[in-house]
DSSP file (Angstrom, degrees, kcal/mol; ACC not computed):
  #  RESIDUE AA STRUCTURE BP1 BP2  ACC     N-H-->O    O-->H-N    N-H-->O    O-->H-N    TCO  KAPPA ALPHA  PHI   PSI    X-CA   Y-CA   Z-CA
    1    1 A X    >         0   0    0      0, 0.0     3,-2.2     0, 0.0     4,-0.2   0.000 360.0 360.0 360.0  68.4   20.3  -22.9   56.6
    2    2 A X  T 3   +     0   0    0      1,-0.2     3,-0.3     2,-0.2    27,-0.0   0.642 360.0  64.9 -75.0 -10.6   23.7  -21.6   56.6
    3    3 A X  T 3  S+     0   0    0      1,-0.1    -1,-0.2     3,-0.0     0, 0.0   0.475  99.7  59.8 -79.2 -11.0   24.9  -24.6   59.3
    4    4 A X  S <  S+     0   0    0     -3,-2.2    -2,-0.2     2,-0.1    -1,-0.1   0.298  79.4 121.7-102.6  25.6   24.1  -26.8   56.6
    5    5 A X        -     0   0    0     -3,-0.3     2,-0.4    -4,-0.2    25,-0.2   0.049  53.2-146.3 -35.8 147.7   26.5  -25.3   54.3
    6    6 A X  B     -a   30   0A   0     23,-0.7    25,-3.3     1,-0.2     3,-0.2  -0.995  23.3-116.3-129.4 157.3   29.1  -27.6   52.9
    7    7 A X  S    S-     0   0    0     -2,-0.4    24,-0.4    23,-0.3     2,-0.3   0.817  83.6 -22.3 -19.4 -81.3   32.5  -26.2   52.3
    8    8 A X  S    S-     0   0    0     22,-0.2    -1,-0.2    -3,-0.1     2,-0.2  -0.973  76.1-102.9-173.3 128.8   32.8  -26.5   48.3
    9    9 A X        -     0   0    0     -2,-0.3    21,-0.0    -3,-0.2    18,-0.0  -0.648  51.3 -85.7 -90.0 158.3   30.9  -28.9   46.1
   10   10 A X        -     0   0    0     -2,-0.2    -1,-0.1     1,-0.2     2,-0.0   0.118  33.2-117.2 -76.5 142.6   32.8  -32.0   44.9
   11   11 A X        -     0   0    0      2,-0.0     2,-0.4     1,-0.0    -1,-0.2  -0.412  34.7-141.7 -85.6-168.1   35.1  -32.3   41.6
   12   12 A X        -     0   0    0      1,-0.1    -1,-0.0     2,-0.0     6,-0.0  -0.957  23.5-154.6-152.8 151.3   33.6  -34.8   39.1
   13   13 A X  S    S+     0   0    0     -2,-0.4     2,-0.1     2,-0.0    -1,-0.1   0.661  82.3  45.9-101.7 -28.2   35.4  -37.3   36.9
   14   14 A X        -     0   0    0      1,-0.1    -2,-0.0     0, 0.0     0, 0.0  -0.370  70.0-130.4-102.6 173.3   32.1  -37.0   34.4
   15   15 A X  S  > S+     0   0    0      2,-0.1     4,-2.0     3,-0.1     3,-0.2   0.802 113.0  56.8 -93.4 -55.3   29.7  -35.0   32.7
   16   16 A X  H >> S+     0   0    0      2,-0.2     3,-2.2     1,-0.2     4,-1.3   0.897 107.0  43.2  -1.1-107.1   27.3  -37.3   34.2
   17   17 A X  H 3> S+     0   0    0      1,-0.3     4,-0.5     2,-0.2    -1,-0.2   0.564 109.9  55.5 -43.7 -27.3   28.2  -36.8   37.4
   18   18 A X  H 3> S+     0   0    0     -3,-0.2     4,-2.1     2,-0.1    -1,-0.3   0.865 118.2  45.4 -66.4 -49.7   28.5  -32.7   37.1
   19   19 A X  H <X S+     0   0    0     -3,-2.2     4,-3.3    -4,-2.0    -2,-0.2   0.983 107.5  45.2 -41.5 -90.7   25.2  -33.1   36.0
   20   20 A X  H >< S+     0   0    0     -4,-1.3     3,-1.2     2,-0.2     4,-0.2   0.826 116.3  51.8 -24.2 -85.5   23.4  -35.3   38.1
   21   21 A X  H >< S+     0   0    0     -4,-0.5     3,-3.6     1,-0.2    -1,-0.2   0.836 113.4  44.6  -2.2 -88.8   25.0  -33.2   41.2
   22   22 A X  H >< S+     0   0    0     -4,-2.1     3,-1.0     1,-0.3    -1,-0.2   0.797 102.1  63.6 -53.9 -19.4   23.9  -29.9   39.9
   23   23 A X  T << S+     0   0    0     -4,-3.3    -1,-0.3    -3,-1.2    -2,-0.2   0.540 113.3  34.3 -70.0  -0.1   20.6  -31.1   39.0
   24   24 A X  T <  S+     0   0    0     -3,-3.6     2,-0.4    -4,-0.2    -1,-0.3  -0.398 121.8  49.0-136.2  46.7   19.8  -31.8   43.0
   25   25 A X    <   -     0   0    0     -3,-1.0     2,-0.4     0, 0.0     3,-0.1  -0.936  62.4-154.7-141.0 156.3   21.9  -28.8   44.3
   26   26 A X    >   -     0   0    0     -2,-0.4     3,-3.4     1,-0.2     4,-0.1  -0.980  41.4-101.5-153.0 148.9   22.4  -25.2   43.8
   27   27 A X  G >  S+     0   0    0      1,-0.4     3,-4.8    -2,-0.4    -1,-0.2   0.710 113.0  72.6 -51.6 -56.5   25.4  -22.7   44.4
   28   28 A X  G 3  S+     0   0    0      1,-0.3    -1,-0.4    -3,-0.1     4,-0.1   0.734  86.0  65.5 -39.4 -19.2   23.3  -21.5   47.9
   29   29 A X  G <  S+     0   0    0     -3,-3.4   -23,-0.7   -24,-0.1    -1,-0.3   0.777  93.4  77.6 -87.5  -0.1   24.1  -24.6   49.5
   30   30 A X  B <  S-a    6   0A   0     -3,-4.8   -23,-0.3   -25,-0.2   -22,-0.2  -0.662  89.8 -98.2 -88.8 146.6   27.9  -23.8   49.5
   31   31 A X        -     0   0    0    -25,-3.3     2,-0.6   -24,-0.4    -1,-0.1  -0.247  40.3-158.8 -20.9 113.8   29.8  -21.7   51.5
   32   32 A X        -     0   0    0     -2,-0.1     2,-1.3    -4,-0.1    -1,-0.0  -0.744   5.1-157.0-113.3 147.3   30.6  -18.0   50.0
   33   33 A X        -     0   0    0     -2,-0.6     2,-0.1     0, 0.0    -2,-0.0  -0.894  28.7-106.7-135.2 149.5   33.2  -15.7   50.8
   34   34 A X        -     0   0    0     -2,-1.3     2,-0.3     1,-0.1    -2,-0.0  -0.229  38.1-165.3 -47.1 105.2   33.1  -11.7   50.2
   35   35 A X        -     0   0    0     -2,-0.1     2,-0.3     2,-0.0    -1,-0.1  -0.797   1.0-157.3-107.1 163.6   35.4  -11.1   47.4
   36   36 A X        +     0   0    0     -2,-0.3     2,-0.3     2,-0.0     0, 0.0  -0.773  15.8 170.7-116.4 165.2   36.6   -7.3   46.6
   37   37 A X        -     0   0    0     -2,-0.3     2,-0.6     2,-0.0    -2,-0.0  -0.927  27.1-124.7-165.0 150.9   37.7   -6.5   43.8
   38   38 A X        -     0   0    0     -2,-0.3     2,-0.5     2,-0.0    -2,-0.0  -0.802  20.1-160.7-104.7 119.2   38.7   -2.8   42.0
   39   39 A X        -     0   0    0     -2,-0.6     2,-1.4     1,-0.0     3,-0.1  -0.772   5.8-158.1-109.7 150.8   37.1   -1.4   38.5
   40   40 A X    >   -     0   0    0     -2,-0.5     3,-3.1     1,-0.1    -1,-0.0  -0.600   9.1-176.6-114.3  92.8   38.6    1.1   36.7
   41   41 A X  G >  S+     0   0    0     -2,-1.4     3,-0.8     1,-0.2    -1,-0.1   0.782  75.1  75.7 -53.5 -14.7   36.0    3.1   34.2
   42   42 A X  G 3  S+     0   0    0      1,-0.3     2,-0.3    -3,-0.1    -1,-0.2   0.744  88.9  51.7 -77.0 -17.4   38.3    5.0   32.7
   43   43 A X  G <  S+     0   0    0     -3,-3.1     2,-0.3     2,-0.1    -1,-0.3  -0.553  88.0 156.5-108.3  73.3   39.8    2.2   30.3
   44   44 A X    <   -     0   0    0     -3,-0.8     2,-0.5    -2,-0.3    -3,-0.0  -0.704  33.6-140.7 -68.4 135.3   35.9    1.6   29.3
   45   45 A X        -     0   0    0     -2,-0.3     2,-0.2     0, 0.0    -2,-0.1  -0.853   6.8-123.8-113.3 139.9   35.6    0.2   26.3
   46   46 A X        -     0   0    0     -2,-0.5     2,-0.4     1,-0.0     0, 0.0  -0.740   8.5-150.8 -59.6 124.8   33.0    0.8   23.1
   47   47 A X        +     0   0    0     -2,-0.2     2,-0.3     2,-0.0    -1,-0.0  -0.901  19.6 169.8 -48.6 133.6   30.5   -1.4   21.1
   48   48 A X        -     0   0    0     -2,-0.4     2,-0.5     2,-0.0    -2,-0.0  -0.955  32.2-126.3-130.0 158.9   29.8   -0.7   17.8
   49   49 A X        -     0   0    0     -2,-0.3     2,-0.3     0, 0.0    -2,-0.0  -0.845  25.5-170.8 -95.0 136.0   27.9   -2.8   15.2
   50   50 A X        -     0   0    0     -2,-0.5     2,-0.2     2,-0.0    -2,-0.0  -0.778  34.5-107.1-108.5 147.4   29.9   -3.4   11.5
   51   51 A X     >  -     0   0    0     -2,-0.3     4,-2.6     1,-0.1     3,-0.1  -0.530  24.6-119.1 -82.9 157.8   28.1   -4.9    8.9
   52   52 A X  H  > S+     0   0    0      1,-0.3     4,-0.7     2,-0.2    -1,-0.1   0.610 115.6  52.8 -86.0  -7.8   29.0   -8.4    8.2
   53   53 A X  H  > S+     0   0    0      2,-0.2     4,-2.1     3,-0.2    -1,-0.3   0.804 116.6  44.6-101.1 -43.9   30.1   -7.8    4.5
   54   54 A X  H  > S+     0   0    0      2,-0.3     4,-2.8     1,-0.3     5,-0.2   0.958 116.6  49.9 -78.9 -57.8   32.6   -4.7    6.1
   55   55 A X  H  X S+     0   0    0     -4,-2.6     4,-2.0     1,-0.3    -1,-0.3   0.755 104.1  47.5 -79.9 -16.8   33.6   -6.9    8.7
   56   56 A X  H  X S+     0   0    0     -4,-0.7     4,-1.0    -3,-0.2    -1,-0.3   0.836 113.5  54.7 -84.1 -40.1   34.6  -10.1    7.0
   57   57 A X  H >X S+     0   0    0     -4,-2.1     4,-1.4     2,-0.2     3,-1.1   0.978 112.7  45.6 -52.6 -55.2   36.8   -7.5    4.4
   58   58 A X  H 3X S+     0   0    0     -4,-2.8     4,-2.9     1,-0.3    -2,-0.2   0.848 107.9  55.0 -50.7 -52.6   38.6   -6.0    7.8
   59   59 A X  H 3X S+     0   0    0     -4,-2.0     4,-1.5    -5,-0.2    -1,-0.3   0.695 111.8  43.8 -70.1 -10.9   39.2   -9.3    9.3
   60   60 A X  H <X S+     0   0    0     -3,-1.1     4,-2.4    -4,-1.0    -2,-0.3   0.741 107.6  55.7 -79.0 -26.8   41.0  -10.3    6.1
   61   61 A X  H >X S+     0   0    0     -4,-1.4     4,-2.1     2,-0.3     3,-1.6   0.998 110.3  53.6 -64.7 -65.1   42.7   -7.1    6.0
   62   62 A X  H >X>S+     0   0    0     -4,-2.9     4,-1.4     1,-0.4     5,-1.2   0.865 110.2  42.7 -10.2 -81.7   43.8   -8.3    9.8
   63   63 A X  H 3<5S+     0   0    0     -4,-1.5    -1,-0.4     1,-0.3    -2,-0.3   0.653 106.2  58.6 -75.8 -15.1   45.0  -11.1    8.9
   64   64 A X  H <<5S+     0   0    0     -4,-2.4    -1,-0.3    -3,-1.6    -2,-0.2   0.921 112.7  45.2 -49.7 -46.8   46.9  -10.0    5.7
   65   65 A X  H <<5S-     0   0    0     -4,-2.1    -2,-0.2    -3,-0.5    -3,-0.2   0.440 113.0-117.3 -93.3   2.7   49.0   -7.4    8.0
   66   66 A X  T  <5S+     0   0    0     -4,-1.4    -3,-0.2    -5,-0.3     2,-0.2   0.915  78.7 112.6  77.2  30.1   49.7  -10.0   10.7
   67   67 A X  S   <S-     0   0    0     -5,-1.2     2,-0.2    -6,-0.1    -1,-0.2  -0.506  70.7 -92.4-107.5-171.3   47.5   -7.7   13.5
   68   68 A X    >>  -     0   0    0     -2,-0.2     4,-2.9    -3,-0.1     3,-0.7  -0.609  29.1-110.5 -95.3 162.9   44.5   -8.3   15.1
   69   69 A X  H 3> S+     0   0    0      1,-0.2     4,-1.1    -2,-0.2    -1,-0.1   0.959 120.8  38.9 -50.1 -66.5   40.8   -7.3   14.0
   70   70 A X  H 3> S+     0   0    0      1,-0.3     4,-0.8     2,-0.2    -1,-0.2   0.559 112.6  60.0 -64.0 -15.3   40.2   -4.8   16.8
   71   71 A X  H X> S+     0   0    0     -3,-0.7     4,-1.0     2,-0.2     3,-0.9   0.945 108.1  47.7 -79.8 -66.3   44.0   -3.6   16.5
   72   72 A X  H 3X S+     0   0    0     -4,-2.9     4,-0.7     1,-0.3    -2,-0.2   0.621 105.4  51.7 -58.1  -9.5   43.3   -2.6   12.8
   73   73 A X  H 3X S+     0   0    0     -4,-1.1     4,-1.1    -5,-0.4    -1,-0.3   0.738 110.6  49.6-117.3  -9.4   40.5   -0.9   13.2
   74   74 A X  H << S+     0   0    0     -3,-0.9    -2,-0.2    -4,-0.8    -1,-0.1   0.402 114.2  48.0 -65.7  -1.7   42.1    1.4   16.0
   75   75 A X  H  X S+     0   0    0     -4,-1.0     4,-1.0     2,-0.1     3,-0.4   0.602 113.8  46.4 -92.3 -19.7   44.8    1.9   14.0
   76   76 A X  H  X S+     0   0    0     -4,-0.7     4,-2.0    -5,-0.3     5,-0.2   0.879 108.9  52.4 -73.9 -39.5   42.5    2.7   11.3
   77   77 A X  H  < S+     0   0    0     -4,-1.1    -1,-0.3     1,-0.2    -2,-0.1   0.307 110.7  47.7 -85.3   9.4   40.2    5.0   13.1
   78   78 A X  H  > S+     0   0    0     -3,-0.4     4,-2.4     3,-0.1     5,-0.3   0.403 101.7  56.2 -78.8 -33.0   42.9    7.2   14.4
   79   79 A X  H  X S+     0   0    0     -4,-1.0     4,-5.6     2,-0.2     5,-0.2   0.938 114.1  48.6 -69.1 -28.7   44.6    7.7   11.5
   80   80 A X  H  < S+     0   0    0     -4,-2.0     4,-0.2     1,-0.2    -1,-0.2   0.819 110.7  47.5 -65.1 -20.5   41.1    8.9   10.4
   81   81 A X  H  4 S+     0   0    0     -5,-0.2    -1,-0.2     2,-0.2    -2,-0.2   0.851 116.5  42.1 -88.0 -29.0   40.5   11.0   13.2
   82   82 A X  H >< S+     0   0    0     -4,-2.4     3,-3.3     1,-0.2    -3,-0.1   0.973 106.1  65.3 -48.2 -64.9   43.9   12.8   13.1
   83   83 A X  T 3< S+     0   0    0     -4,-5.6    -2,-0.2    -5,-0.3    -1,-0.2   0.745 105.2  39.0 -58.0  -2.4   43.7   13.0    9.7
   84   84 A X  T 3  S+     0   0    0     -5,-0.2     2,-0.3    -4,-0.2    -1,-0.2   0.130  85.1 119.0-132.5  28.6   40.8   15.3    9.6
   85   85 A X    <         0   0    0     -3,-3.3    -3,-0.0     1,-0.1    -4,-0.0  -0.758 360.0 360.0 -64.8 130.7   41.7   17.6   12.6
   86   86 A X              0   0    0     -2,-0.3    -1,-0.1     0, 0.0    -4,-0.0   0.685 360.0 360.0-116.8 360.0   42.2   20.9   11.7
């Protein structure tokens, strides 16, 4: 029923009232518009899993040298991967 659309559902002063609302409505009864948007694959990024004992040493290591976790362990894994180019 897309002529009984409304516009934008209502702000809420409560948690209550955010509830209550969503519990008798759902996103389909709003209005949508088409968004675009551009992705770029090439800056893809990895998961890997660390063991929790490894990773609680690294994130102290972090924070000793005043980086971030993910910083140190791309600075770390390059220096490994250089160093053992031949």
């Amino acid at each position: 029923m897309a002529g009984n659309r409304l516009k934008k559902p209502p702000s809420f002063t409560s948690l209550d009232g955010f509830q209550e609302f969503w519990d008798k409505h759902d996103v389909t009864d709003f209005q949508t518009q088409e968004a675009q948007f551009a992705v770029d694959l090439r800056h893809a990024k990895n998961v890997v899993s660390i063991e929790p004992g490894i990773m609680a040493k690294v994130q102290a290591a972090a924070r000793a040298n005043g980086v971030g976790t993910q910083t140190l362990i791309n600075l770390w894994l390059a220096e490994k991967v250089m160093g053992t180019r031949s």
